[in-house]
Phi, psi and omega in degrees: 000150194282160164296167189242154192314171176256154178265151202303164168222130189302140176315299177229138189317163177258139225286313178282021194259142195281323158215155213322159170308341189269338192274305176279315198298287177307355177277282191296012190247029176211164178301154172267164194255141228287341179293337189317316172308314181277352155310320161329293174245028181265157208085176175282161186232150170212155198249134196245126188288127162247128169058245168245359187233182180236122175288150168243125151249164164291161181313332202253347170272199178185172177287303182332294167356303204091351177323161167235122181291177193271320184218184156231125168223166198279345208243121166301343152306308189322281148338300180315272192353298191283336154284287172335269185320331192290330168285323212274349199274105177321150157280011192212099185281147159280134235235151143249149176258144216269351171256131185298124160280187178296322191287320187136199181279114205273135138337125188211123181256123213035227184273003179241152191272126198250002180166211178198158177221125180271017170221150139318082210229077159325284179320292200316286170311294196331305179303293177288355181260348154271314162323325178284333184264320143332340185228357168248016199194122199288301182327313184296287178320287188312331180282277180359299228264312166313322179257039201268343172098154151340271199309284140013295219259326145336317181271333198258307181309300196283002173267326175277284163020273183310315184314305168097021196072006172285332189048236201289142178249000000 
């Protein structure tokens, strides 16, 4: 699985930070702690008309501000998306393990195997530890369902309907 990015550090505290420069300048002179990204992107996000795009700020930010969004992108799903995701990441990822068993290769949630895959497939467990962080966090779920259209959720409603509440059958 790939390393996940290191989180951005501001060039200089912002004029509007509760503490002092001396305080952060020496903060930022230590390793950041393996928690830091998700600290990074945790919380709520909301999408804002910039211009001609739609900006993603935290909840708390603002243009007004002087905030810098996280993205500006042209389609307000897209936005959507990218607030829904940015939160969504579990704190206890599931893992795949690289020697293959009888069953196949296993799936691990922590130390325990919680399944198996029969191809070596990194993208794929990626793929399901968003899915998991997405469905676990409602704030996640809702932006999703928004930008999900009309048609999208029609379509999902008369498919949940049929499920009858059974999910895997």
């Amino acid at each position: 699985m790939p390393e996940p990015e290191e989180p951005s550090r501001p060039a200089s505290p912002p004029a509007d930070n509760a503490f002092r420069d001396t305080f952060l300048d020496h903060a930022s002179q230590r390793d950041e702690p393996p928690t830091a990204r998700q600290a990074e992107v945790a919380g709520s996000w909301v999408v804002r008309r910039l211009g001609n795009g739609y900006a993603v700020y935290r909840h708390w930010e603002s243009p007004e501000h002087g905030d810098q969004p996280i993205a500006v992108l042209s389609e307000p799903s897209l936005a959507l998306l990218l607030a829904a995701v940015l939160p969504a990441r579990p704190e206890t990822q599931l893992l795949l393990g690289s020697e293959p068993q009888e069953e196949g290769f296993p799936l691990l949630a922590g130390a325990e195997v919680c399944g198996h895959l029969s191809a070596f497939d990194e993208q794929l467990v990626a793929d399901l530890n968003l899915a998991l962080g997405l469905v676990s966090r409602p704030e996640s779920l809702a932006l999703q369902l928004q930008a999900a259209g009309a048609t999208a959720l029609t379509l999902a409603g008369r498919r949940a309907v049929r499920l009858g509440g059974e999910g895997a059958e």
